[in-house]
BAKEDO-245408 format. One record per residue: y, z, x of N, C-alpha, C in turn; residue in one letter. Coordinates in pm, whole numbers, padded with zeros to 5 digits, always signed. Layout:
BAKEDO-245408
YZXYZXYZXA ...
***
This chain:
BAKEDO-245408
-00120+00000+00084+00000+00000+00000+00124+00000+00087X +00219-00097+00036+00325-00139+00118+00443-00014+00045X +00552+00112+00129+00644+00101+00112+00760+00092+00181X +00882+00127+00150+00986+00119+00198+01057+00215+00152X +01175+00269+00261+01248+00416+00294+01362+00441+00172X +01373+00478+00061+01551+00511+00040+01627+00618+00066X +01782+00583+00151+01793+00691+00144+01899+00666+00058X +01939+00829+00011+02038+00849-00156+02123+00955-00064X +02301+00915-00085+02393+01022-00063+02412+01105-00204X +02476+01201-00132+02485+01244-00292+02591+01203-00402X +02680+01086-00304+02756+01030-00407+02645+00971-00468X +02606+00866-00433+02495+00741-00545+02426+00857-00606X +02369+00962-00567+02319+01044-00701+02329+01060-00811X +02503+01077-00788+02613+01108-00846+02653+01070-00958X +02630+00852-00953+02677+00742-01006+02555+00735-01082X +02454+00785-01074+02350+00750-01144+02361+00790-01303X +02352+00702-01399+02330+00720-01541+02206+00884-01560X +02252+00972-01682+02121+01081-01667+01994+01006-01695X +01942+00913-01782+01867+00910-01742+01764+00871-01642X +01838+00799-01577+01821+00695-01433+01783+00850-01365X +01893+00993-01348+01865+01033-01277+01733+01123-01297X +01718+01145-01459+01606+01222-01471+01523+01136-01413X +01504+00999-01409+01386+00946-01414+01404+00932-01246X +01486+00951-01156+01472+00992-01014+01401+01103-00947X +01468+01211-01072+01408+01355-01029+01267+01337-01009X +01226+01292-01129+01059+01300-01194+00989+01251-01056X +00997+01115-01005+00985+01095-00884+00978+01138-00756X +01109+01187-00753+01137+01263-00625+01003+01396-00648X +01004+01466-00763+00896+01590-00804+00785+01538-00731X +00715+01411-00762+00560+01369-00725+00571+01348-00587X +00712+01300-00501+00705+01266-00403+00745+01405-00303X +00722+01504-00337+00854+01581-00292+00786+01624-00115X +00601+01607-00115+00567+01633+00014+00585+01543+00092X +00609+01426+00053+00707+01304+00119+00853+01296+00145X +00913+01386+00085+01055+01375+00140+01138+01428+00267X +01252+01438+00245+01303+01507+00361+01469+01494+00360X +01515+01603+00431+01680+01574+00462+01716+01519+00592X +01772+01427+00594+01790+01380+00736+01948+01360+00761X +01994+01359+00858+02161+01396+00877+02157+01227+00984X +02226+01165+00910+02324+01083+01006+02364+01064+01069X +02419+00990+01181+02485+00982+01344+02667+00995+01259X +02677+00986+01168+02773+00998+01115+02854+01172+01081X +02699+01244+01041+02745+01383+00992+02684+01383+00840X +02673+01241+00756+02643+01228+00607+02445+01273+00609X +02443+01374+00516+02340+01418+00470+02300+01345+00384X +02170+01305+00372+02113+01210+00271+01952+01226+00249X +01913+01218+00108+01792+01261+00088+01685+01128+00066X +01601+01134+00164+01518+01039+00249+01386+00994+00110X +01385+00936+00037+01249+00902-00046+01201+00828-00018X +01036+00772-00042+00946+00697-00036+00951+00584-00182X +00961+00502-00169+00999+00406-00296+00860+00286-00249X +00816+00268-00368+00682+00240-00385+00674+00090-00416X +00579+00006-00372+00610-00118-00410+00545-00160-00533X +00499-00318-00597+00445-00335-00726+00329-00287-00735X +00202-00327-00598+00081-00272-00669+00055-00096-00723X +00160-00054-00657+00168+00119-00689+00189+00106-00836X +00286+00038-00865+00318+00053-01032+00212-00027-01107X +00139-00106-01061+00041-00181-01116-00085-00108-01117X -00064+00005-00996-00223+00076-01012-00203+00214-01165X -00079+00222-01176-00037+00291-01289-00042+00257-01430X -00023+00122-01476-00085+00058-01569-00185+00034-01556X -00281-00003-01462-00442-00004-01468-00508+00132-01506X -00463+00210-01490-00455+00369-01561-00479+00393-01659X -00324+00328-01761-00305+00334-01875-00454+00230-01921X -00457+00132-01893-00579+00041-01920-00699+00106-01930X -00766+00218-01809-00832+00313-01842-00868+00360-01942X -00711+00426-01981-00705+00513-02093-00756+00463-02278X -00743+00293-02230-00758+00217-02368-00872+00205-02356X -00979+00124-02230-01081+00113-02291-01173+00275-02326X -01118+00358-02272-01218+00497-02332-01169+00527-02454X -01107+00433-02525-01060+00471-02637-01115+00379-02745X -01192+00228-02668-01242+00155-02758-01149+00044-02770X -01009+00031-02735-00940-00045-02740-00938-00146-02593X -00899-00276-02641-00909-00358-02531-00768-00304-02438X -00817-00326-02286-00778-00245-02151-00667-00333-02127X -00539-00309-02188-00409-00319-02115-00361-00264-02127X -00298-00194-01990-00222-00109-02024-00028-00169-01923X +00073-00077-01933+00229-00137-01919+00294-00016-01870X +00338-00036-01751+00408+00105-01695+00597+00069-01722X +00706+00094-01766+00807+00038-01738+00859+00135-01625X +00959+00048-01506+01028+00117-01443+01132+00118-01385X +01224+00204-01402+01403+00202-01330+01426+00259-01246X +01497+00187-01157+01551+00250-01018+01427+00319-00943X +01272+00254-00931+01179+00311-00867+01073+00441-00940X +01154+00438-01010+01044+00562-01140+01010+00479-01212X +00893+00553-01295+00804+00548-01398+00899+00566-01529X +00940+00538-01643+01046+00601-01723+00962+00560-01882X +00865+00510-01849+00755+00475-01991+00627+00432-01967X +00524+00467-02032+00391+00426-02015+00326+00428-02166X +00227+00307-02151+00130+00286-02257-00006+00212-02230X -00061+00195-02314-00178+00168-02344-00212+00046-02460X -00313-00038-02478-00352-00055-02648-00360-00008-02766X -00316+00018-02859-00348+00118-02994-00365+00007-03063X -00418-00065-03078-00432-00163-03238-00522-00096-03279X -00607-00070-03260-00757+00005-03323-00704+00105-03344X -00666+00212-03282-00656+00341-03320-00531+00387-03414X -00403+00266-03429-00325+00287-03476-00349+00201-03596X -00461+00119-03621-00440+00003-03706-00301-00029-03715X -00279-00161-03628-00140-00220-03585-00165-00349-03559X -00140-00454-03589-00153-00534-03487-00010-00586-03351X +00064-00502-03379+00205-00494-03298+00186-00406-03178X +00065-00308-03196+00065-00207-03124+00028-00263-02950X +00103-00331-02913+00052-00364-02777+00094-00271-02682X +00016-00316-02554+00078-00184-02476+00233-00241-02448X +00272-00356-02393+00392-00408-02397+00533-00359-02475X +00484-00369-02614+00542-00354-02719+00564-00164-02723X +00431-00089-02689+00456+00043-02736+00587+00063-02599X +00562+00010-02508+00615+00038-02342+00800+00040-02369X +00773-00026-02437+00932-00089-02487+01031-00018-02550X +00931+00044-02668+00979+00125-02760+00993+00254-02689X +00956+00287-02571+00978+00416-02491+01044+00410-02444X +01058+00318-02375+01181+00277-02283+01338+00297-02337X +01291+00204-02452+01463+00216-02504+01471+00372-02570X +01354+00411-02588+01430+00614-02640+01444+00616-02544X +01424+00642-02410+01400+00695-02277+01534+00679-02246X +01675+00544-02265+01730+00556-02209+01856+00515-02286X +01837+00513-02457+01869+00520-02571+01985+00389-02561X +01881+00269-02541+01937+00186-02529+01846+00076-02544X +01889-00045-02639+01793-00150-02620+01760-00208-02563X +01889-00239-02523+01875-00328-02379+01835-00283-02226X +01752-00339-02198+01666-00319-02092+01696-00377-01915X +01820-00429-01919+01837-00474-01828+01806-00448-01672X +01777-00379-01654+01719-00270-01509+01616-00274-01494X +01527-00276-01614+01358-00215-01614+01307-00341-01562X +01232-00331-01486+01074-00336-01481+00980-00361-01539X +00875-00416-01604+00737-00408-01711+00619-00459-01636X +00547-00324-01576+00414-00400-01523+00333-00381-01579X +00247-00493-01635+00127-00473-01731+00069-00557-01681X -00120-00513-01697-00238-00565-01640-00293-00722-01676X -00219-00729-01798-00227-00896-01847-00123-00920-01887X -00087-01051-01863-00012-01177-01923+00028-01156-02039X +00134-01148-02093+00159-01115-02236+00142-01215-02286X +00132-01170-02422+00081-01281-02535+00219-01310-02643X +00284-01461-02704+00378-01497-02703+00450-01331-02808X +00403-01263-02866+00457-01173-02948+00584-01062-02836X +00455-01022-02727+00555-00946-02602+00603-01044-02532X +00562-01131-02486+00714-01214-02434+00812-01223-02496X +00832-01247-02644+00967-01266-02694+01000-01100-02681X +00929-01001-02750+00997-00857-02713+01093-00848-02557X +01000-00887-02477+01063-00894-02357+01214-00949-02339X +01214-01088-02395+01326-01133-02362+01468-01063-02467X +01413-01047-02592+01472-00959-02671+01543-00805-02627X +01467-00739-02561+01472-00668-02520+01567-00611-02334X +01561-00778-02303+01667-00810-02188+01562-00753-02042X +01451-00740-02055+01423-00658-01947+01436-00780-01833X +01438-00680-01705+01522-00734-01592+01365-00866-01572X +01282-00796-01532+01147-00857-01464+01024-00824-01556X +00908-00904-01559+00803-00841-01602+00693-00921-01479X +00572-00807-01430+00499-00825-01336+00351-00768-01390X +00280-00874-01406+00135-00889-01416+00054-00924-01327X -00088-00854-01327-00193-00857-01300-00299-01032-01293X -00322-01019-01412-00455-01118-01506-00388-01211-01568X -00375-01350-01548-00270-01428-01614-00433-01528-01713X -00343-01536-01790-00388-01531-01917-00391-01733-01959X -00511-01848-01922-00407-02003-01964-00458-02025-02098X -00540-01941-02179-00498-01970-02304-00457-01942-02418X -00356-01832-02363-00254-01792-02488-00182-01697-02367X -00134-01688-02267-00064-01621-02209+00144-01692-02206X +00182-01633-02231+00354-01679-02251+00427-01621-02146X +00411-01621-02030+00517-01587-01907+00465-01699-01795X +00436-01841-01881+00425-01926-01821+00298-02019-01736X +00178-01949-01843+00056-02005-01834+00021-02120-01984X +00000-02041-02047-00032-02104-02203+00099-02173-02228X +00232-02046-02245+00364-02102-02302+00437-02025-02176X +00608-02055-02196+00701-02008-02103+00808-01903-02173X +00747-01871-02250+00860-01802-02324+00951-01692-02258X +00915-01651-02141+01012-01592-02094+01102-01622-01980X +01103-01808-01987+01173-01855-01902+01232-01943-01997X +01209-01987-02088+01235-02074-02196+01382-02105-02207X +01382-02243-02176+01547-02277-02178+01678-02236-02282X +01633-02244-02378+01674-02203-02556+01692-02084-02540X +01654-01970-02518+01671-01808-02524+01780-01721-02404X +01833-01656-02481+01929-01623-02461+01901-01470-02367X +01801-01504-02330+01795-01414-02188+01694-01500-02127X +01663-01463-02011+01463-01522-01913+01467-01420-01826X +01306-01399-01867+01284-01258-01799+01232-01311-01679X +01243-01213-01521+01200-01305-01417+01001-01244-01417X +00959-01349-01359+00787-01326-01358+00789-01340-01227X +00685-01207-01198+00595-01191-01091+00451-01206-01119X +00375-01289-01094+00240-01272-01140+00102-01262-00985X -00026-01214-01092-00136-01193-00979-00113-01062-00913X -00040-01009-00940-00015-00834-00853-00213-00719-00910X -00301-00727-00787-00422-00686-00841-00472-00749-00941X -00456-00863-00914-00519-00943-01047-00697-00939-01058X -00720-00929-00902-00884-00874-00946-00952-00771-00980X -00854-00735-00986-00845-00515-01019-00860-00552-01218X -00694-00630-01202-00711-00645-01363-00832-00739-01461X -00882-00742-01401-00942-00904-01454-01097-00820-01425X -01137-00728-01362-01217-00623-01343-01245-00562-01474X -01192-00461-01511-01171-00390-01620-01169-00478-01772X -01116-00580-01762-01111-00679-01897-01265-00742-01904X -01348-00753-01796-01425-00805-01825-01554-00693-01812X -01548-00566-01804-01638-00508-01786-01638-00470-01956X -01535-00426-01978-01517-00383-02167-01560-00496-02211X -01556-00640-02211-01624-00722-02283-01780-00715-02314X -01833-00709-02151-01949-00744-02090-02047-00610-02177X -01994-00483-02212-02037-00348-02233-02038-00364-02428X -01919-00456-02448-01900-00477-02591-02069-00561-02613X -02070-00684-02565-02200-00767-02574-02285-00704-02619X -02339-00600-02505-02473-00546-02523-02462-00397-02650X -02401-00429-02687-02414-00378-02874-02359-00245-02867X -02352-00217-02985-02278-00054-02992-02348+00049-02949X -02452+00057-02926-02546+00166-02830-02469+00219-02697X -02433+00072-02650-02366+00053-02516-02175+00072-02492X -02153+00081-02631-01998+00010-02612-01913+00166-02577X -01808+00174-02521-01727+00307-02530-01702+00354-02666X -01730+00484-02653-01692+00599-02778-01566+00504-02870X -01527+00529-02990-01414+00493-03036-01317+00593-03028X 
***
């Protein structure tokens, strides 16, 4: 796992929106045997963090994915994240919520914007284990998020530019940027083991 150093004065602390900064703290908390104060050739004190790259946030939605197939639901799961934190997480619920909206994408979204009581998403992040399907792409672009970064790309019904482009789509009044393939054999792992377990009949399949 690849990262890289930040350091934060305590002005930029400072400038940070609350929830940007709660969602720093939360971070800094998990990281805190990683941190450190380090003083400057200058005299400026600044607090030294570890900032994590995509597959870190991608091994975090494979998590959430976890969490769906022991639930019976098909394994995607969607971490959103600002300024290097975690600030929403989900899973699948269509089954358990009887939904068919209930994606992890879609639930990810709806956290996000309580999280930072705002619709617009412009900052965030969305890493989820598959390719969204055209319903969360348009959320996405709706929703303004900065990037979305997947796993398992999806060519026949995936919309971040396999099946369709909808989140680059000339006509729409945002385009979300795509990163794709981040652990895609990680993701593409898990999707096909819940299938493969579904096959061999309900004897075999995960608990509901």
């Amino acid at each position: 796992m690849n990262v890289k150093i930040l350091n934060l004065s305590r002005c930029a602390v400072a400038s940070l929106c609350p929830a940007r900064f709660r969602a720093l703290i939360f971070d800094i908390r998990v990281l805190k045997a990683r941190q450190r104060r380090v003083n400057l050739s200058n005299g400026i004190q600044v607090l030294q963090v570890i900032v994590f790259d995509d597959e870190h946030f991608m091994r975090r939605a494979l998590l959430q994915a976890e969490y769906a197939a022991e639930s019976g639901e098909v394994p995607v799961g969607a971490v959103a994240v600002l300024d290097g934190a975690v600030i929403a997480s989900a899973h699948n619920q269509v089954e358990s919520l009887k939904d068919a909206t209930a994606h992890a994408e879609i639930l990810v979204i709806t956290q996000a914007a309580a999280a930072l009581k705002d619709w617009r998403l412009v900052d965030v992040d969305l890493f989820v284990t598959k390719e969204p399907c055209a319903m969360c792409a348009g959320a996405m672009v709706n929703s303004r998020i900065k990037r979305v970064v997947f796993g398992l790309s999806d060519p026949r019904s995936g919309c971040a530019g396999s099946a369709l482009d909808v989140t680059g789509f000339a006509g729409m009044l945002h385009k979300v940027e795509v990163t794709r393939g981040v652990l895609e054999d990680e993701c593409a792992a898990i999707i096909r083991r819940f299938f493969e377990t579904r096959r061999l009949g309900p004897q075999n399949s995960n608990p509901p």
